[in-house]
C-alpha positions in Angstrom: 9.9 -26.1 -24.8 7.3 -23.7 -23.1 7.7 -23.1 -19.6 4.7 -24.5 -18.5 5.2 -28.2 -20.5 9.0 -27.7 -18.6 7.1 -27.6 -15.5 4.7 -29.9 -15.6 7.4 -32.9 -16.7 9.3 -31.8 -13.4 6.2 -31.8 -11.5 5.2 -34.9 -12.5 8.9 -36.5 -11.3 7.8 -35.2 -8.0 4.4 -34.8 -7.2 1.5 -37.3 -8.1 0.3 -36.4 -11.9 2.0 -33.7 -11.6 -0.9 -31.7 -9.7 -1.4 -31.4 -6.4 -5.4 -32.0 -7.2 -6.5 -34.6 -9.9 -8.8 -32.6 -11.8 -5.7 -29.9 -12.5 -4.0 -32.7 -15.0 -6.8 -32.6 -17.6 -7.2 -35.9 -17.4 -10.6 -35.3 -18.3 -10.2 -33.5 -21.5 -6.7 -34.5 -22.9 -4.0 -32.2 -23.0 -0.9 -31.0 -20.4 -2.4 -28.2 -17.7 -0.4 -24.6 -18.2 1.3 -23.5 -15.4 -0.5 -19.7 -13.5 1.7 -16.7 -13.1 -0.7 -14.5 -11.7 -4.1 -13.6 -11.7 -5.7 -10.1 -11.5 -9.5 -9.3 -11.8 -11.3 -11.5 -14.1 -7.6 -12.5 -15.8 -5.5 -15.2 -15.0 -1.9 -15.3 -17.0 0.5 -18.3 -17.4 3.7 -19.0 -17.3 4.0 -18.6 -20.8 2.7 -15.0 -20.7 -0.7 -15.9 -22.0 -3.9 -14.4 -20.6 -6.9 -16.0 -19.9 -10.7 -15.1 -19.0 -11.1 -16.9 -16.0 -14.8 -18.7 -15.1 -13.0 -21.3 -12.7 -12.6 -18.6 -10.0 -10.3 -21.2 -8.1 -13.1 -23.3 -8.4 -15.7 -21.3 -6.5 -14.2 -19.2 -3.5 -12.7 -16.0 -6.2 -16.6 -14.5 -6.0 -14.3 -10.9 -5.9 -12.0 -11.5 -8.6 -8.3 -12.3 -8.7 -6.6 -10.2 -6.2 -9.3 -7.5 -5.2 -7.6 -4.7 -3.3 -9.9 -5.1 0.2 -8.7 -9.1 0.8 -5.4 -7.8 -0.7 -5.1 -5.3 2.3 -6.8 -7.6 4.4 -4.2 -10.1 4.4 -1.5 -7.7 4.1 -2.1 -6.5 7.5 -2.9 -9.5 9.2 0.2 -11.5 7.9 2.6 -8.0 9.3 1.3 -9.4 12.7 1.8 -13.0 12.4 0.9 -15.9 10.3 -0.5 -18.5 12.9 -0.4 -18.0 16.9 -2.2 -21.6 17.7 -4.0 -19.7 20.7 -7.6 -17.5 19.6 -8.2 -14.2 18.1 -10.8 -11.4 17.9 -10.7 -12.1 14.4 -12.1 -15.6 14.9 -15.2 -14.0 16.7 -16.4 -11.3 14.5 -16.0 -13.7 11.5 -18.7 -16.2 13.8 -20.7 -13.5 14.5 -21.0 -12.3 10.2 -21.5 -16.2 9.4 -24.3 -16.3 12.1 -26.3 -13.2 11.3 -26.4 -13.8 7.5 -26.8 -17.8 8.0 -29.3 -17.5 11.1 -29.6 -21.8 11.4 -25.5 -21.9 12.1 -25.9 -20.5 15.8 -22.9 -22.0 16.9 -19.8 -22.4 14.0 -16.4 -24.2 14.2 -13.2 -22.7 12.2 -11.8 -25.8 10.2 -9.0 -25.6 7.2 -11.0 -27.1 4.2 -14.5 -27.9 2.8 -13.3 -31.7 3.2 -13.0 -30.9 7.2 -16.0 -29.4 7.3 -18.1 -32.4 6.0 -16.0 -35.1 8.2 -16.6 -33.0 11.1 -20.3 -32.2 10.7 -21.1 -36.1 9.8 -19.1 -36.9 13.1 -21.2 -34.6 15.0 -24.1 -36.1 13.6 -23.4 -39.5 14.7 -22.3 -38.3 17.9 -25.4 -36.7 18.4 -27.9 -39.3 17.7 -26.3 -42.1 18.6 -26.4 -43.8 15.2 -23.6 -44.5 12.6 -25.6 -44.6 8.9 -25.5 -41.7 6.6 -27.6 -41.2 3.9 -25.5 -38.7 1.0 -26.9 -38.4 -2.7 -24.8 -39.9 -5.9 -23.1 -37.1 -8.0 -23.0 -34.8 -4.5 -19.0 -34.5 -3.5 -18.5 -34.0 0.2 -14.4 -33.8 0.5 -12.5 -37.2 0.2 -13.0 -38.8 3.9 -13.3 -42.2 3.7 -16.8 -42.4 5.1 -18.1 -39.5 2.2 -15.5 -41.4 -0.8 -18.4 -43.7 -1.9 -20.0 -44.7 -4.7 -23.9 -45.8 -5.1 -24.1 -50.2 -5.3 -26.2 -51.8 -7.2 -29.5 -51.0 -6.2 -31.3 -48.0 -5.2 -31.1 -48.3 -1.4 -27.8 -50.6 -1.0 -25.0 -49.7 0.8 -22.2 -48.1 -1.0 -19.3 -49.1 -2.3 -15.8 -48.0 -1.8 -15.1 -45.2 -4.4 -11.3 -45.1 -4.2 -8.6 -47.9 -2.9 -7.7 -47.2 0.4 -11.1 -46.7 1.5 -12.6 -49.7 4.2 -15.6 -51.3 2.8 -16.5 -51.6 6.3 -16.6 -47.9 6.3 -18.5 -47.5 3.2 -21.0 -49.9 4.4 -22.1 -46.7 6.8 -23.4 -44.8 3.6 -26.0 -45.0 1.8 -25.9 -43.5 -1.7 -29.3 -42.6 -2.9 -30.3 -40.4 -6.6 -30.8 -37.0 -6.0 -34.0 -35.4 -6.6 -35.4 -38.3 -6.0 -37.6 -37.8 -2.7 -39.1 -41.6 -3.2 -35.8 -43.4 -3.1 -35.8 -41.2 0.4 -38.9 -41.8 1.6 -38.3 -45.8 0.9 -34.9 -46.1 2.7 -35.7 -43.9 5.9 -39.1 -46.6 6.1 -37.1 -49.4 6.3 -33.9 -48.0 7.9 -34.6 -44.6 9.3 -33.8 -46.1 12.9 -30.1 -46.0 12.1 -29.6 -42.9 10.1 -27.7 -39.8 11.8 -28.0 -37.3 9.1 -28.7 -36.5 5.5 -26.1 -34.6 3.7 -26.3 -33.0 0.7 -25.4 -30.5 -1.4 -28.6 -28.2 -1.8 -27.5 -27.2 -5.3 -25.7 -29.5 -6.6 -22.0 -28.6 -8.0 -20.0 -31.6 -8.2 -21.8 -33.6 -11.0 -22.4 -30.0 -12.5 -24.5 -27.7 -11.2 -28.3 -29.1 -10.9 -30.4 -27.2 -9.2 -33.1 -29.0 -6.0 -36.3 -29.6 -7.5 -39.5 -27.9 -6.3 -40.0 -29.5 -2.9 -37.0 -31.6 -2.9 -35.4 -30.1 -0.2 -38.1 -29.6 1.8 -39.1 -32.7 1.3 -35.8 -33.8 3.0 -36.0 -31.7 5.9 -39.9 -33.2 6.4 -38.6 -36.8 5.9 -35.6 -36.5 8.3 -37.2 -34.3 11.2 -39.9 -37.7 11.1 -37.3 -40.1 11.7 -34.5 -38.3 14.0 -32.6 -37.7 11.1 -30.3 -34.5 11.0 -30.2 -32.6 7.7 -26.6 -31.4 6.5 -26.6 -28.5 4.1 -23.3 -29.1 2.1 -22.8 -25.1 1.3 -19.0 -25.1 0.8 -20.2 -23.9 -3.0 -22.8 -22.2 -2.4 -22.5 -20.8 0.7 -22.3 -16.9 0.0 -22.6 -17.6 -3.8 -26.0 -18.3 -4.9 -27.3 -15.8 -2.1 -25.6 -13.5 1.0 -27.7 -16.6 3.5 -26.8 -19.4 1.0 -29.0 -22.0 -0.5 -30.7 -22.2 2.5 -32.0 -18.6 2.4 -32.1 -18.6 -1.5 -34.6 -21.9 -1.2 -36.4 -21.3 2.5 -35.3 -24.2 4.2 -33.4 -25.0 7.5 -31.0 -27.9 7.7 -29.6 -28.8 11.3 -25.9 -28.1 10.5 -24.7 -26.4 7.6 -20.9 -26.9 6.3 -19.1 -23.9 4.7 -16.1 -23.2 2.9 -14.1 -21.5 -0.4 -15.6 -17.8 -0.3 -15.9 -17.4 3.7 -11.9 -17.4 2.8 -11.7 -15.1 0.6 -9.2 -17.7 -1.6 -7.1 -19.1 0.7 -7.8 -22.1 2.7 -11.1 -22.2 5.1 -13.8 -24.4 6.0 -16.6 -24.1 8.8 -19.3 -26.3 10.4 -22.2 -24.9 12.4 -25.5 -25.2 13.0 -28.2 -25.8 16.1 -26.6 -24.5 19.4 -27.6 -27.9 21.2 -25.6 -29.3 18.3 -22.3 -27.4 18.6 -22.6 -27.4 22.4 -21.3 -31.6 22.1 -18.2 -30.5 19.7 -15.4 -30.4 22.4 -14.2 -28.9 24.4 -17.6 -28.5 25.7 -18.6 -32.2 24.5 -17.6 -35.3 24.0 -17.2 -35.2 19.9 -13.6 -34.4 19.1 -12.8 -32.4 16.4 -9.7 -30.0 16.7 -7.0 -28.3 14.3 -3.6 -26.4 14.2 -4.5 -23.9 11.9 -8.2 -23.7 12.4 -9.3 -19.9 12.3 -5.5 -19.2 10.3 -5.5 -15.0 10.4 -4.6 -15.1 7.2 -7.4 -16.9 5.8 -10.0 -14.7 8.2 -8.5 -11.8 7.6 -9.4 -12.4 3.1 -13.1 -14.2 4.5 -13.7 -11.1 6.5 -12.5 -8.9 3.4 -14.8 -10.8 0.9 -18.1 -11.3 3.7 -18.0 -7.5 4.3 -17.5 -7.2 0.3 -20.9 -9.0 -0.7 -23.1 -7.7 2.5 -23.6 -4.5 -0.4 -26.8 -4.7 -1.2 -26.6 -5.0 -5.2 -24.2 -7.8 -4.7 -26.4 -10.6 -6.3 -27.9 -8.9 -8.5 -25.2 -8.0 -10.1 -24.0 -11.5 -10.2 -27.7 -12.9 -11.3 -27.5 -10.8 -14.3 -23.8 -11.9 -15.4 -25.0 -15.3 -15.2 -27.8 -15.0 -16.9 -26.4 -13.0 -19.9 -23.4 -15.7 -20.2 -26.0 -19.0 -19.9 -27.5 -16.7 -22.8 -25.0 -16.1 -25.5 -24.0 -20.2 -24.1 -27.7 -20.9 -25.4 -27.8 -19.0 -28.2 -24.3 -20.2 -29.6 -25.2 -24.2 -29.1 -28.8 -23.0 -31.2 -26.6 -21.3 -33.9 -24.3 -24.4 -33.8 -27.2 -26.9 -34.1 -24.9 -28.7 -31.1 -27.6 -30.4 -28.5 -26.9 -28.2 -25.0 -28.4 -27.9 -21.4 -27.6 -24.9 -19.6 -28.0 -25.5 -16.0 -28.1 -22.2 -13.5 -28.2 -20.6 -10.1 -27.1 -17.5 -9.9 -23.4 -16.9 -10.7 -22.8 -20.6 -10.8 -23.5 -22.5 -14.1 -22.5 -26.2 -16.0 -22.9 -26.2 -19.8 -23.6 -30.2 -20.3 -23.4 -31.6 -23.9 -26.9 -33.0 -23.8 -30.4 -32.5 -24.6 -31.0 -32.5 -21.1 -33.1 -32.4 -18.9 -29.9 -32.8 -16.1 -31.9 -33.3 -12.8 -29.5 -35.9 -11.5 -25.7 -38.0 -11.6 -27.6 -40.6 -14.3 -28.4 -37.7 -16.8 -25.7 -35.8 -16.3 -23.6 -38.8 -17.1 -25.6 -38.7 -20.6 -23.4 -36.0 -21.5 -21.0 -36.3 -24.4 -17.9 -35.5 -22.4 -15.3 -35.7 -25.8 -17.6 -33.1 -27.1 -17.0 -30.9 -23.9 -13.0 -31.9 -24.1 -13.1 -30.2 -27.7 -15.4 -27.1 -26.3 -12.7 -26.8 -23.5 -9.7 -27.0 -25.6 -11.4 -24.7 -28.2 -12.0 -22.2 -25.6 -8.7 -22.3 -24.0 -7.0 -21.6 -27.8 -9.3 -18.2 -27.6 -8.7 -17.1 -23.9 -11.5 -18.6 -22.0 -10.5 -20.8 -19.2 -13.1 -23.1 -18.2 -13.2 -26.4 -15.9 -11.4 -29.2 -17.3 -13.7 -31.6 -17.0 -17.8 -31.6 -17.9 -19.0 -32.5 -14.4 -18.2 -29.3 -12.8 -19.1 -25.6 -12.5 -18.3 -21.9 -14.4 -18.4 -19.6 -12.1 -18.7 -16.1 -12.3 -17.3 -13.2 -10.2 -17.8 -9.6 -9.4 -14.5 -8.7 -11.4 -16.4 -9.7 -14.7 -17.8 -6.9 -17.0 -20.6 -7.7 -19.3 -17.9 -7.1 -21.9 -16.2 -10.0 -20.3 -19.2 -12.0 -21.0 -19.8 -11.1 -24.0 -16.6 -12.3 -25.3 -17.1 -15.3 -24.0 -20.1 -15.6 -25.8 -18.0 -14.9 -28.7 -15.5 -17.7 -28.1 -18.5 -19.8 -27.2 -20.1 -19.7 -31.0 -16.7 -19.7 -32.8 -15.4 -22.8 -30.4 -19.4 -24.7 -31.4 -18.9 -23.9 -34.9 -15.8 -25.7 -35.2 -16.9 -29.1 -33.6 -20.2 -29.8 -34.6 
C-alpha cells in the first residue's frame, strides 16, 4: 500500500475525514488526498516520492515559493529566540508600519492568527461602531467559518440567510443578509428598505472562494457610494488578495477605499496570520482603548512576523507584479488555447497571479454562473493533471495561484498537461 493511502486510513481513524480542512479530502473530485513530504520552489513532493508542479501555493499565502531562503532565515532566527513570549515585540510594530504605508486606508491594524479572525473581528467592530447588528456579505464570497459569516443566501434576493452548516443559530444567521455579487441593484434595494440597521458591507473585492471573479466596472465603487449614504461601513475581505493582485491590494489595484480592510495568508509568509485594520477612529474602540473586545494568545506569533516580514520586504521590489501579471497571463493562455484545441467549453477568469479555469461557456460574474460549471468535468481535468505532475485545487470553486518561484518553463508545462489532460476527456 503507498504511504500516503497508509496515512490517510490512519488519519481518518483520528481526525475528521481524515483532513484537518474539508476541501484537503477531495471530496470534490473523487479520489484519496496524497500525503506532502516537502515542498521547495514551485515543487511540492509526497510521501510517495512523487513531485508535483504546485499552483495551490497553500492556497494563496506561498506568493514566494516553497521554502524561499529570506522567510527560511527569517524564521530561523526568530524561532533561536523564542517561539511565543505573550507580551509585544518590535517585530509587531515594523510589520504595522509596512501594512500601513503600502495599504494607506488600514491606519490602525490588529495582529490576529487566521483570515477567519480577521473577518469576526472586523464585523464585530463594525457593529460596535455603529451601533447596529445586520450585515450585508455577498453569496459565493467566503469570510472564515464564524457563525455570523457561515450563511447561505434564502429564498429571495433580499431575505435573511439561512444557516449554512449545523451548529450554526438561525437566530444568528438572521443578522446576514446574503445578496448576488456584482449585483449593485439587489444593494441599492436592500440598504432602501433596511439600510437603518446595517453595520457594514463585507466582501471580498475579487472574489476567490466561488473561483476567482473579478468586481465589475463600478461595482465596488458602487458599494462604497451606497454604504457611505446610509452609515454603512465597507469591509474589504483581502485575506487573498491582499499583497497578491497588487503590493496595496485590491484596493489599490481598483481605486477604492473600504473603512476596514481584513488581511491574511501572504502578510505570513506561510504560516498562520491574520490582520484587521482600517480608519484610526475605527481601531481606536478595539480594546484596550475601547469597549470592542477582541484579544488573542498568539496574536503577532514571531514566527509568523518574522516569514510576513521576509515575504512583505520580498514583493516591495519593484518588478514584483509584473512578473507575476505575465505568469498568469501566459498560463490563462496555453489554459485557453488547450480548452480551444480540445473543443471543451472553458472560461478563464483572471487577476493577476490568481486564476479559476471553470468548465463553462461563461460568462462567470457571480455564485449562480459559476455554479453552471460542469464540476465532474473539472474532477477529470484535476485527476488528469495530478497523473502528469500538476497539482491544482481539488475542487472547481477555487483558485490557481501562481508564485514568484515559477519559471515560464514551469508554465509552459503546465500548458502541456493542460492540452493532453482536455484531449483525454472531451
Amino acid at each position: 500500500m503507498a504511504s500516503s493511502d497508509l496515512l490517510f486510513e490512519q488519519a481518518q481513524r483520528l481526525i475528521p475525514g481524515g483532513v484537518n480542512s474539508p476541501v484537503r479530502a477531495f471530496r470534490a473530485v473523487g479520489g484519496r488526498p496524497f500525503f506532502v513530504q516537502r515542498g521547495e520552489g514551485a515543487r511540492i513532493w509526497d510521501v510517495d516520492g512523487r513531485s508535483y508542479l504546485d499552483f495551490l501555493g497553500s492556497w494563496g499565502p506561498l506568493i514566494l515559493g516553497h521554502a524561499p531562503a529570506p522567510v527560511v532565515l527569517g524564521v530561523t532566527e526568530a524561532v533561536r529566540r523564542g517561539t511565543s513570549y505573550g507580551a509585544p515585540t518590535s517585530r509587531e510594530v515594523e510589520i504595522a508600519e509596512v501594512i500601513s504605508r503600502a495599504i494607506p486606508s488600514v491606519e490602525m491594524v490588529r495582529l490576529v492568527s487566521s483570515g477567519t479572525e480577521a473577518a469576526m473581528s472586523a464585523v464585530r467592530l463594525a457593529r460596535g461602531a455603529t451601533g447596529r447588528d445586520t450585515i450585508i456579505k455577498f453569496d459565493g464570497c467566503y469570510h472564515g467559518h464564524a457563525d455570523g459569516l457561515l450563511v447561505k443566501a434564502g429564498s429571495g434576493g433580499a431575505t435573511f440567510s439561512l444557516p449554512d452548516s449545523l451548529g450554526v443559530p438561525a437566530s444568528l444567521a438572521s443578522l446576514t443578509l446574503t445578496l448576488p455579487f456584482n449585483n449593485l441593484d439587489a444593494l441599492r434595494q436592500t440598504l432602501k428598505a433596511r439600510g437603518s440597521e446595517v453595520a457594514a458591507v463585507i466582501v471580498e473585492p475579487v472574489a476567490g472562494n466561488m473561483g476567482v471573479v473579478p468586481p465589475a466596472p463600478g461595482f465596488l465603487q458602487g458599494l462604497r457610494d451606497l454604504c457611505t449614504r446610509h452609515g454603512a461601513l465597507l469591509i474589504f475581505d483581502e485575506v487573498i488578495t491582499g499583497f497578491r493582485v497588487a503590493y496595496g491590494g485590491a484596493q489599490s489595484l481598483y481605486g477604492v477605499t473600504p473603512d476596514l480592510t481584513c488581511l491574511g495568508k501572504i502578510i505570513g509568509g506561510g504560516l498562520p496570520v491574520g490582520a484587521y485594520g482600517g480608519r484610526r477612529d475605527l481601531l481606536e474602540k478595539v480594546s484596550p482603548l475601547g469597549g470592542v473586545y477582541q484579544a488573542g494568545t498568539l496574536s503577532g506569533n514571531p514566527l509568523a512576523v518574522a516569514a510576513g516580514l521576509a515575504t512583505l520586504r520580498a514583493l516591495a521590489e519593484p518588478t514584483v507584479y509584473r512578473r507575476l501579471e505575465a505568469l498568469g497571463a501566459q498560463l490563462q493562455e496555453g489554459l485557453e488555447t488547450a480548452a480551444r484545441d480540445a473543443g471543451i467549453p472553458l472560461t478563464v477568469n483572471r487577476v493577476g497571479s490568481m486564476l479559476t479555469l471553470f468548465f463553462t461557456e461563461g460568462p462567470v460574474t457571480d455564485f449562480a454562473s459559476a455554479k453552471r460549471s460542469d464540476t465532474g468535468r473539472y474532477a477529470k481535468f484535476f485527476h488528469g493533471m495530478l497523473s502528469r505532475g500538476v497539482f491544482l485545487a481539488a475542487s472547481q470553486f477555487e483558485a490557481a495561484f501562481v508564485s514568484l518561484a515559477h519559471s515560464e518553463a514551469d508554465i509552459e508545462s503546465a500548458g502541456r498537461a493542460a492540452r493532453a489532460a482536455l484531449q483525454a476527456i472531451r
